[in-house]
Every structure is written in structure tokens, then in C-alpha cells.
C-alpha positions as CSV (number, residue, x, y, z in Angstrom):
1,X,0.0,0.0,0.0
2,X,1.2,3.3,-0.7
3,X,0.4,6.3,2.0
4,X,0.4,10.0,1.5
5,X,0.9,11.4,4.7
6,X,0.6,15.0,4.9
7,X,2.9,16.5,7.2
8,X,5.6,14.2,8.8
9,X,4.6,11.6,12.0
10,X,7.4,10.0,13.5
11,X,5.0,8.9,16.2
12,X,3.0,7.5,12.9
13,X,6.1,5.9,11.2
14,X,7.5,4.5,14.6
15,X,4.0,2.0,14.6
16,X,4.3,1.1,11.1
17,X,8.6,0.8,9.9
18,X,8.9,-3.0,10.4
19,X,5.5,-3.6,8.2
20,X,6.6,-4.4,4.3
21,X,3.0,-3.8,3.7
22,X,3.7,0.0,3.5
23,X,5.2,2.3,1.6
24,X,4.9,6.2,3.0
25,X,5.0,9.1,0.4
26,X,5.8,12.7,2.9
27,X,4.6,15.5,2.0
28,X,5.1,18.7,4.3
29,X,7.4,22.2,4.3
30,X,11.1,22.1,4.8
31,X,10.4,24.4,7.7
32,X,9.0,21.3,9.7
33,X,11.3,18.4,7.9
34,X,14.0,20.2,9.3
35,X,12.9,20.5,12.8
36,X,12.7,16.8,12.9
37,X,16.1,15.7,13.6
38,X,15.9,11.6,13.1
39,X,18.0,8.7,11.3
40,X,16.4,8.1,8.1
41,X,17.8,4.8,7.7
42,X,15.8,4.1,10.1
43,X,12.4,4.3,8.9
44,X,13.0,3.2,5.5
45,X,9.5,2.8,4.7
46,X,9.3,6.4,3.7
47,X,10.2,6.2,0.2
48,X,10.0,9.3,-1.0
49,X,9.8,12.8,0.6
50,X,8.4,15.8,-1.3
51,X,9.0,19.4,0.2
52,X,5.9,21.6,-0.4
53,X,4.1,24.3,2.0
54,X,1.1,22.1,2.8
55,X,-1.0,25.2,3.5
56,X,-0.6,27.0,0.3
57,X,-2.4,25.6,-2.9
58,X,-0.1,27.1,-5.0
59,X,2.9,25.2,-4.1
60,X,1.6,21.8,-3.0
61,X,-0.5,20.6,-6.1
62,X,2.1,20.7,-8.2
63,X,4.1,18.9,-5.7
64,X,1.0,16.5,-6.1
65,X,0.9,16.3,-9.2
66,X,4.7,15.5,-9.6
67,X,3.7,12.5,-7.0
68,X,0.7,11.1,-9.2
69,X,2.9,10.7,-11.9
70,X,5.6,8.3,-9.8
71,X,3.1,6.5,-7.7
72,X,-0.4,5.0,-7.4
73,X,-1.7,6.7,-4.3
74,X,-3.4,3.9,-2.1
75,X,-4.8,6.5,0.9
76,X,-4.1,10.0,2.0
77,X,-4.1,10.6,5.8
78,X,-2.9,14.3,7.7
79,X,-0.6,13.9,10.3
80,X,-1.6,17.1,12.4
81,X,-4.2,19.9,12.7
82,X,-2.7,22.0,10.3
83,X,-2.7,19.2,7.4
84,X,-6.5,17.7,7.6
85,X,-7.6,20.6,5.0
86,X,-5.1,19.9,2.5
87,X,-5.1,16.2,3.0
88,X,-8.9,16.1,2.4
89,X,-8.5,18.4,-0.9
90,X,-6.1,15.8,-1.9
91,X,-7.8,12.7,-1.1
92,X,-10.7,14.2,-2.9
93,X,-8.5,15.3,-6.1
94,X,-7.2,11.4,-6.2
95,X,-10.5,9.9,-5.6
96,X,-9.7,8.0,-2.3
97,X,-11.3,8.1,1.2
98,X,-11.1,11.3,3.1
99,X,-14.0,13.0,5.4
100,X,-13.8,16.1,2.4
101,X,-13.0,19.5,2.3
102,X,-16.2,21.3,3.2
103,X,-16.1,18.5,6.6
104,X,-12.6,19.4,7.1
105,X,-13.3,23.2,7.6
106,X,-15.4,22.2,10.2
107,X,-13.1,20.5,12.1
108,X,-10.5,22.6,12.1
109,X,-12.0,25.6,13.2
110,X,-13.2,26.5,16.3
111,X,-15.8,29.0,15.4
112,X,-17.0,26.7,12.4
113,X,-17.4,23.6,14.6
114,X,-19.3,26.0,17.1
115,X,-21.7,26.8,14.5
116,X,-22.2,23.5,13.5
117,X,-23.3,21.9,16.9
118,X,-26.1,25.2,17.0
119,X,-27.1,23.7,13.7
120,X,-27.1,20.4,14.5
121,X,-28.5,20.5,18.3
122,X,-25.1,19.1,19.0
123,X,-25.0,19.9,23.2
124,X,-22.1,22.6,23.6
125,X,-21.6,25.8,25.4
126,X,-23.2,29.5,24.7
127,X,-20.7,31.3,22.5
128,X,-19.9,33.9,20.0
129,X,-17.3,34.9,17.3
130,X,-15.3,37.9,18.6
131,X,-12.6,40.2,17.3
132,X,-12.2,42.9,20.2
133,X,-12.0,43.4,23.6
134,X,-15.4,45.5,23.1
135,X,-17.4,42.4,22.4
136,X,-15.8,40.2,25.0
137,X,-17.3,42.3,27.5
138,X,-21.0,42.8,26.0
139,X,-20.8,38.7,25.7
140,X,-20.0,37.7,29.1
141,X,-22.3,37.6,31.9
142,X,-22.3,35.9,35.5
143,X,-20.4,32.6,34.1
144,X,-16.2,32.7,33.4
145,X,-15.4,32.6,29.9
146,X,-13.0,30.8,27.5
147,X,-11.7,33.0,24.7
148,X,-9.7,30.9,22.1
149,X,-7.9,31.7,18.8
150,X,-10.2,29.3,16.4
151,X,-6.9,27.9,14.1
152,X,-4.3,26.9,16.8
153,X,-3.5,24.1,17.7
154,X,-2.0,22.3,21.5
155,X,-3.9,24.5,23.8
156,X,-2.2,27.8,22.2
157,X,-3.6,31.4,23.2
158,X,-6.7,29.9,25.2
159,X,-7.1,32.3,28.3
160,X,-9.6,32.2,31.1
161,X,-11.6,35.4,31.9
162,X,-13.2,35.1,35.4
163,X,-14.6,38.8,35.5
164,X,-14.5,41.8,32.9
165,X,-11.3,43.0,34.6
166,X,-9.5,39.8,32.8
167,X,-10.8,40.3,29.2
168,X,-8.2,43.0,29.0
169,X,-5.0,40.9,29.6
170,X,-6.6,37.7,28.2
171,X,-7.5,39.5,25.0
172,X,-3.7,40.7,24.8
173,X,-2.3,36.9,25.5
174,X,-4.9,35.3,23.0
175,X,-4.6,37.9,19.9
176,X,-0.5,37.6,20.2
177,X,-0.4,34.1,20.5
178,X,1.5,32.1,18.2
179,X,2.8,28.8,17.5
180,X,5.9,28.1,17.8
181,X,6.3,26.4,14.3
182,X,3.6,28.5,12.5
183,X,5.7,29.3,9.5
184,X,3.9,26.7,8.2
185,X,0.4,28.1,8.6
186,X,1.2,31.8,7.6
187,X,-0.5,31.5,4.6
188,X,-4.2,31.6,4.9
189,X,-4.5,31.6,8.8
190,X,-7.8,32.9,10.3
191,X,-7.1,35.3,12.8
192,X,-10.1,35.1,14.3
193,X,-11.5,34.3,17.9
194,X,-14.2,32.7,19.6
195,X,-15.3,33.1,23.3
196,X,-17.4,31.0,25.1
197,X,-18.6,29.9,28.6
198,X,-16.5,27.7,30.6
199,X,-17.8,24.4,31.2
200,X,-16.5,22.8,34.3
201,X,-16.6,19.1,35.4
202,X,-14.2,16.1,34.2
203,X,-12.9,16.0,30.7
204,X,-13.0,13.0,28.7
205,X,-12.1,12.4,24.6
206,X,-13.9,9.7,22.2
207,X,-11.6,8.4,19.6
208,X,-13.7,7.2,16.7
209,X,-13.1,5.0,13.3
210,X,-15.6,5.8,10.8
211,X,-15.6,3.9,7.8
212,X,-18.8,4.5,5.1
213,X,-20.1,6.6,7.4
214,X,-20.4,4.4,10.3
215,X,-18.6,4.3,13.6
216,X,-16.6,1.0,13.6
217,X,-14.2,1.5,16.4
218,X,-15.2,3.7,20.1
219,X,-12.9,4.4,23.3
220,X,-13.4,7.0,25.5
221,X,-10.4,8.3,27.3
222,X,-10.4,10.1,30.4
223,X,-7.8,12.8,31.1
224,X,-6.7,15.4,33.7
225,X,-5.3,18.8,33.0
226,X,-2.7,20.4,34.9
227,X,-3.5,23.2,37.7
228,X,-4.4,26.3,36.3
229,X,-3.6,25.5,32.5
230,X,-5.6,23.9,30.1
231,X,-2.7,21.8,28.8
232,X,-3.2,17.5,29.3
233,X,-1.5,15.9,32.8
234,X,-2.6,12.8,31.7
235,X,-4.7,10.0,30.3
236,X,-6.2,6.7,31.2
237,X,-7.4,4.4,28.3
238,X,-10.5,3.1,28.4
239,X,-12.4,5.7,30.8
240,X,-13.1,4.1,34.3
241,X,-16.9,5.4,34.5
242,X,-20.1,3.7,34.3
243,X,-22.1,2.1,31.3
244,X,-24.6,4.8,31.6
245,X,-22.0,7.8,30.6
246,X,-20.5,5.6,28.1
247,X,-23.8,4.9,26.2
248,X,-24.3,9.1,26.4
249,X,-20.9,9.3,24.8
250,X,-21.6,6.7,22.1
251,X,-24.5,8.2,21.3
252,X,-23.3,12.1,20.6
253,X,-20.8,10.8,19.4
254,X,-23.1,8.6,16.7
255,X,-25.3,11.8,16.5
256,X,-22.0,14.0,15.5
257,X,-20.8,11.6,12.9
258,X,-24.1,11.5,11.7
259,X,-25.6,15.4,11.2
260,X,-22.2,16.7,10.8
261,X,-21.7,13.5,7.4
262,X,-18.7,12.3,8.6
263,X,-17.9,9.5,6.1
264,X,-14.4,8.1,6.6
265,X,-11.9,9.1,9.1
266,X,-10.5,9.5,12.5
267,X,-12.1,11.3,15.0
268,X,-10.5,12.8,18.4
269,X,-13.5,14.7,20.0
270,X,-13.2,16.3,23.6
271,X,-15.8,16.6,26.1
272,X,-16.6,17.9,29.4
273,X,-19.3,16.3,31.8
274,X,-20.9,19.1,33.8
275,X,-23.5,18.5,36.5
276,X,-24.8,14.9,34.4
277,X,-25.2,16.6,30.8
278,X,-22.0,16.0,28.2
279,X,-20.5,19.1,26.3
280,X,-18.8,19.3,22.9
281,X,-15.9,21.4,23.1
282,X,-13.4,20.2,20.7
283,X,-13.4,17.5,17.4
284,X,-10.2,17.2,15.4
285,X,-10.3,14.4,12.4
286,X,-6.4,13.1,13.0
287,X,-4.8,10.9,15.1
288,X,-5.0,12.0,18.6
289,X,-2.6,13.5,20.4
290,X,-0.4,12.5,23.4
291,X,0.1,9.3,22.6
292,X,-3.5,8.0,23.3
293,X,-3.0,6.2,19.6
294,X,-0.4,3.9,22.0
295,X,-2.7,3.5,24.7
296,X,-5.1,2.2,22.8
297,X,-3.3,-0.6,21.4
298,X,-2.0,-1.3,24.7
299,X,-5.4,-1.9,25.8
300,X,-7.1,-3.4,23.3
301,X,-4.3,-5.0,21.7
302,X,-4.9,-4.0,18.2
303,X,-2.5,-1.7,16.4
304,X,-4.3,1.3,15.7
305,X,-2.5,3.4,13.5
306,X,-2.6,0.0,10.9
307,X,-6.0,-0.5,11.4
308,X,-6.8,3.5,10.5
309,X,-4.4,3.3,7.4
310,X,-5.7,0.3,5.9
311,X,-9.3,1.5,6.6
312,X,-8.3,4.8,4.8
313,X,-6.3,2.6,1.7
314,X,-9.4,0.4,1.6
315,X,-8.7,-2.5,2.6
316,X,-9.3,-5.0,5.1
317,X,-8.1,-4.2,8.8
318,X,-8.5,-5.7,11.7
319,X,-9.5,-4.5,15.3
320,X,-11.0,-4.9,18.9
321,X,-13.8,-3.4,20.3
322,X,-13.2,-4.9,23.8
323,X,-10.4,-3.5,26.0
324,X,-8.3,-6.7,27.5
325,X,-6.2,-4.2,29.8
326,X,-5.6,-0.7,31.2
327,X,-3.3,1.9,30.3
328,X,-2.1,5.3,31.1
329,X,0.0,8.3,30.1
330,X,1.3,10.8,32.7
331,X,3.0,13.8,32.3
332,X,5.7,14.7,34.5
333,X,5.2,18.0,37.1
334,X,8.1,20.4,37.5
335,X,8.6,24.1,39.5
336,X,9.8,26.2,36.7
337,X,13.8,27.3,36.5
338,X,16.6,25.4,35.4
339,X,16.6,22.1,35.2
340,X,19.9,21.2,38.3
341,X,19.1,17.1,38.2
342,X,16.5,14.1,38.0
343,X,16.2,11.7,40.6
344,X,15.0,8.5,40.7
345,X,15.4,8.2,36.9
346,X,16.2,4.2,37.2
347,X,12.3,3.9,38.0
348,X,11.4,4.3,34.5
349,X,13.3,1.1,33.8
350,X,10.6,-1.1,35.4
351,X,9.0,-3.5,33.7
352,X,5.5,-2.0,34.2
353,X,6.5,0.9,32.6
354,X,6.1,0.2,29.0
355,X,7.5,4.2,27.2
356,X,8.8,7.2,28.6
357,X,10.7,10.0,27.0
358,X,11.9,13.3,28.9
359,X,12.0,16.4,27.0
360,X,14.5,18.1,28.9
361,X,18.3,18.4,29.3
362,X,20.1,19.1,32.7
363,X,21.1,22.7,32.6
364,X,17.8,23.7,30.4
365,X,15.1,25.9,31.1
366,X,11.7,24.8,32.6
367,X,8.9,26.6,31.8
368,X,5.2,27.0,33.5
369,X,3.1,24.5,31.4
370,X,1.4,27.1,29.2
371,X,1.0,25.0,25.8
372,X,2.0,21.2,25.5
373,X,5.3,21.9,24.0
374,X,5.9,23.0,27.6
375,X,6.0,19.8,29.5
376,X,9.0,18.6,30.5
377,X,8.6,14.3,29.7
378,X,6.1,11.7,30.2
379,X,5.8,8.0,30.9
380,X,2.9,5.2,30.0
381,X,2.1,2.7,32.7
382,X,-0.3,-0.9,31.6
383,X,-2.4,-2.7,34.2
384,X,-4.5,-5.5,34.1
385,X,-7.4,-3.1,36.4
386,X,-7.5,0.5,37.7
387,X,-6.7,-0.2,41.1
388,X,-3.3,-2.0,40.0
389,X,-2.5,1.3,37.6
390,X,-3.0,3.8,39.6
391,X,-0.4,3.2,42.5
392,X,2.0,1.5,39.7
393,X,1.3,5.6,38.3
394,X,1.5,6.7,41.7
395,X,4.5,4.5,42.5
396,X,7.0,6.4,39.4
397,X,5.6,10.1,40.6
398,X,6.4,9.7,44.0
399,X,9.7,8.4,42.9
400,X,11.2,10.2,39.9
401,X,11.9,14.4,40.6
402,X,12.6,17.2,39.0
403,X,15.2,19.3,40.6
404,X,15.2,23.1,39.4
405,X,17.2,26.1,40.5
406,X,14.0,29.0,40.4
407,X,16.1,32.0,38.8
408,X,16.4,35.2,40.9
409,X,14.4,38.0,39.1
């Protein structure tokens, strides 16, 4: 099978470079290749890399077009938020599966999406597109607000606003924000905003196959943000809640795939459970984030990134709709300044701990966790029941510490 993938995936390439059955096609802007700094050799299932801005119309169809004539295109996925337009334009160009253009749009804007659940009677907070301080304040009334920039991605520029004396500095943080490796969405970005009423309560996510337009593959995941941010702590794969919350999820989920026409894809869609009624707040149609792909197939045992490429090249994949086991991803906490030492670092080489990677170097800087390019490492912990997960979890936090020297201002 031949793949385009539309902006590089190590993550991606990592669950697929021992399977002959694949080769990958990359299409994305030097400005991201180059960030990536990896052994090539060692994912020689990419066979061919073509350098194109992936944003910009003008520059990667004629990249596509130099592809169509070297290779039979089998499926097109994206690899982040910024390439689900481009690879639905493409998949439709070439005639494969793809959840469209006019879908895509949708899902990658906040303000679009917002509009959609109003349409649709899709349950979701009061909100309104904004583009000034002005209207902030004639919006909000005795709830706290969220005010968001509706194209970035990783929890980017989303502020908080508890009174009107906040909308002053939040509007300030949200219009400047930018991410980090946005020369790649330049061209074309919305900058537009979208505020709307904080829902409280736990967060969970529904990761969804849908194949012909039905749902063929469901987990909910339940996560935890960190204190005062709306960045990810964690995640625990499947949910621990009961049957009646996870037929509610199932069936917005159903009724999302459904009114918005979601035909083939991959769904990551956030939710927030407040006082017994569910909440939309985010959808994205690419593989989830924060490694919740790998917890997956830890707990079901099924590898899920095959199972969506195959579905997407259509052909015949296989997977499990019944978790066997339980599985979770924590992020590692850290006081901000420079990172002096780590101790208890040997912990991570238990066998109960099945990944971990840390993100920092001794003698770097530590940051507050404002966006998730922030956190400072992360391990993944598989059970065969809650109980046994969370003090194996609790087990490697109490043991493994950050050691910072706060800077004198």
C-alpha cells in the first residue's frame, strides 16, 4: 500500500517501519522536515519525501501532481491539525477516502465547529465569534469565559476570563499568540476568535473510526489537566466510568458523525461532563494527540495506527472493540527554572513501565506548562485493572523528581 501522509509523523512511522505492507510518500514544508532531527535509515518505509508548503495551494499541487505521476496513491491521511484541509482536498482530487473538504473546515475551526453543533443540536456551550475586547465584555455575563484563537492548535492562546477586569489581559495573550512552528500556517491563517462559557466538570475524549459513514471503532479516554492550565496531565485508556455515561458518549458521538456526514476518518473529539449533561468542546479528524494512539493498542491490543491506514487505503483491517487491559499516560510535574538534576530516573526502567521519553536536558530551562510543548517528559504505565494502575502511576511520581534552581528575578 502506498500512504500519503501530509505532514511528517514520527510517532505515525514509529508504529508502522517494520511492516513491508507499507510504503509512506511525505509531503510537508522544509520548515517542519528540518525540525525533525531523526535517522532516516531508520524508517525506511518512507520512500520518497516531497517538500511543499502544505497550507498553500499554490505550491503543494504541483508537488501532487509530480507525485501522481511516480506513484499509485493507495490512501491520503494528515498527520496534524494544520494538514486535515489539505489532506482532504487531496484525497478528494485522487478519488480516495477522506472525510472532504467542506467537513474538514469544520473541524479545524473552532468557530466553524461551534456553529455547527447550533445547527445540528449538538449539546455545547453559549458562544460567539469575537474580534475585540469590546465584544468580550457585551458577551459575558455571570459565568467565566474561554476565549480561544479558532486555528491553533496544543492548547495555544486559550485564556480564562473570570470577570470583565480579565478580558483586558486575556485578549492581549490570545490575539498575540502564536505557535511556535507557525511558518507553516502563515498563509491563509484565520485570525479570528471565539469566546465561550466555561464548562467545568471532568474531561474525557472519544476516539472514533468511521468507515462509510459508520462508527466502527469507540474508546473514550479520560484525562486530567494540569493546575491552572488547560494543557493535558494525563490520560487513562479506556475511561473508568459507568455504562450509563459511556452509552451518552456513544451516542453524541453517533449523532455528531451523523448530522455533521462524517464518512471516513478518524475522530479525536473532547468533552466535558458538567452537573450529568456532556458538552462538545473540541473535534479534530487526525490521530490523537499525546500518545492516546499507544494506549489504545496497549489496551485493546490492536495496532491502531494499521487499522486507520488500511481502513483509509481500503482495505481490510483488523480491530477490537473490547479492551483486554488498562493503560495510562502521565505527564511529569516540574517548578519552573533550570533544570539542576533528575532523581530516581532508574524507576522508569521497570517492567510495568512500558515508554517514557523526557523532554528536557540538565542545565535547560523549565517553563510554566502554558502549551504542551511546555511539559518537561512523560511515561505510560499498563495494568491489568485501575486499582493495580493507579499506585503503579503513583509509584514512578512519587519516585522520579525534577530538581530546578527558580532563577532570581
Amino acid at each position: 500500500m502506498t500512504v500519503l501522509m501530509v505532514g511528517l509523523s514520527l510517532s505515525i512511522l514509529e508504529k508502522l517501519k517494520k511492516d513491508s505492507d507499507y510504503e509512506i510518500i511525505v509531503m510537508d514544508s522544509w520548515e517542519q522536515y528540518n525540525n525533525y532531527s531523526f535517522d532516516k535509515k531508520k524508517y525506511q518505509i518512507i520512500q520518497e519525501t516531497y517538500i511543499a508548503d502544505i497550507t498553500n495551494p499554490n505550491y503543494y499541487l504541483p508537488v501532487l501532481n509530480e507525485i501522481k505521476e511516480k506513484y499509485i496513491i493507495d490512501g491520503v491521511i494528515p498527520s496534524r491539525d494544520y494538514a486535515v484541509r489539505t489532506a482532504a482536498i487531496i484525497a478528494e482530487k485522487l478519488g480516495k477516502k477522506g472525510i472532504g473538504f467542506e467537513k474538514a473546515k469544520i473541524l479545524t475551526n473552532k468557530y466553524f465547529l461551534r456553529k455547527a453543533c447550533e445547527e445540528y443540536s449538538i449539546p455545547h456551550p453559549r458562544f460567539r465569534q469575537i474580534d475585540s475586547e469590546k465584544e468580550i465584555a457585551e458577551f459575558i455575563k455571570d459565568k467565566p469565559l474561554i476565549l480561544k484563537p479558532t486555528r491553533l492548535q496544543a492548547s495555544i492562546g486559550i485564556s480564562r476570563i473570570e470577570t470583565k477586569e480579565d478580558i483586558s489581559d486575556a485578549w492581549e495573550r490570545t490575539s498575540s499568540a502564536r505557535e511556535e512552528s507557525a511558518k507553516e500556517i502563515e498563509f491563509g491563517q484565520e485570525k479570528e476568535y471565539v469566546v465561550e462559557e466555561y464548562v467545568g466538570g471532568q474531561e474525557y475524549s472519544v476516539e472514533a473510526l468511521v468507515d462509510d459513514g459508520k462508527i466502527v471503532f469507540i474508546n473514550i479516554t479520560e484525562k486530567e489537566i494540569f493546575e491552572d492550565s488547560f494543557v493535558e496531565k494525563g490520560h487513562i485508556v479506556p475511561a473508568n466510568i459507568d455504562e450509563r455515561l459511556i452509552e451518552q458518549f456513544e451516542n453524541e458521538e453517533t449523532n455528531l458523525v451523523s448530522k455533521i456526514g462524517i464518512t471516513n476518518g478518524m475522530l479525536h473529539t473532547e468533552w466535558k461532563v458538567e452537573n450529568n449533561k456532556i458538552y462538545l468542546i473540541e473535534c479534530a479528524a487526525r490521530m490523537p494527540g499525546d500518545y492516546i494512539f499507544e494506549l489504545i493498542q496497549y489496551s485493546y491490543d490492536f495496532n491502531y495506527v494499521d487499522a486507520y491506514m488500511k481502513m483509509m487505503c481500503g482495505k481490510k483491517y483488523d480491530i477490537k472493540r473490547v479492551n483486554s487491559r488498562v493503560s495510562q499516560i502521565k505527564y511529569f510535574e516540574a517548578v519552573p527554572g533550570i533544570l539542576r538534576d533528575i532523581d530516581g530516573i532508574e524507576n522508569l526502567l521497570e517492567d510495568y513501565v512500558v515508554d517514557w521519553c523526557l523532554y528536557k536536558n540538565i542545565g535547560e530551562e523549565i517553563k510554566p506548562v502554558n502549551s504542551s510543548w511546555d511539559r518537561v517528559g512523560y511515561f505510560i504505565v499498563v495494568a491489568d485493572d485501575y486499582e493495580d494502575l493507579e499506585r503503579l502511576t503513583n509509584k514512578i511520581l512519587a519516585n522520579v523528581k525534577f530538581i530546578t534552581q527558580v532563577e532570581e528575578k
